[in-house]
N, C-alpha and C positions, 0 to 999 in steps of 0.2 A: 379569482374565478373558481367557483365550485365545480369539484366533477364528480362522477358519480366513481362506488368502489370498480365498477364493470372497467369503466374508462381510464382510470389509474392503472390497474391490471394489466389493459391490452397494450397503455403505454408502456410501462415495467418491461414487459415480453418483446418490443418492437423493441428497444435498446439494449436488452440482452442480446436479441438475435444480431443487432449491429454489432455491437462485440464482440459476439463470437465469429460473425463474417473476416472481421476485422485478423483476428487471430488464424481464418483458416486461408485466407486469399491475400494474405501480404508475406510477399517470399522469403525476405529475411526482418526479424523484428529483435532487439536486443532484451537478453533474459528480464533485464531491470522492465523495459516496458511490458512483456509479456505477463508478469507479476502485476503489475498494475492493472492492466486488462481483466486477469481471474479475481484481482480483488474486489475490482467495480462490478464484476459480473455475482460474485458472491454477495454484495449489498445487496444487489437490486432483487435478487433472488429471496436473502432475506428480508427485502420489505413486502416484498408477493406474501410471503408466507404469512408474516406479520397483518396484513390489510384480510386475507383470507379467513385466517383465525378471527378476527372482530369480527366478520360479516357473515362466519359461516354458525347457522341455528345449532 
């Protein structure tokens, strides 16, 4: 299914923000998965940046 760069974007943003919810509202999480968490949150940040650059004039 094709989506548009807008709708990749806003999806990108809605899984970042789950992860970061994830990070601020779970009481106790271990360093190993916390790590995991900032590195997914790093990807998806760098694919934003990456879809931006191609689309932006």
């Amino acid at each position: 299914m094709y989506t548009t760069p807008f709708e990749r974007i806003k999806t990108l943003v809605n899984n970042i923000q789950k992860l970061e919810d994830k990070l601020m509202n779970t009481g106790f999480l271990p360093m190993s998965e916390q790590q995991k968490i900032h590195t997914e949150i790093k990807k998806l940040k760098e694919e934003m940046e990456k879809l931006e650059r191609r689309t932006r004039k």
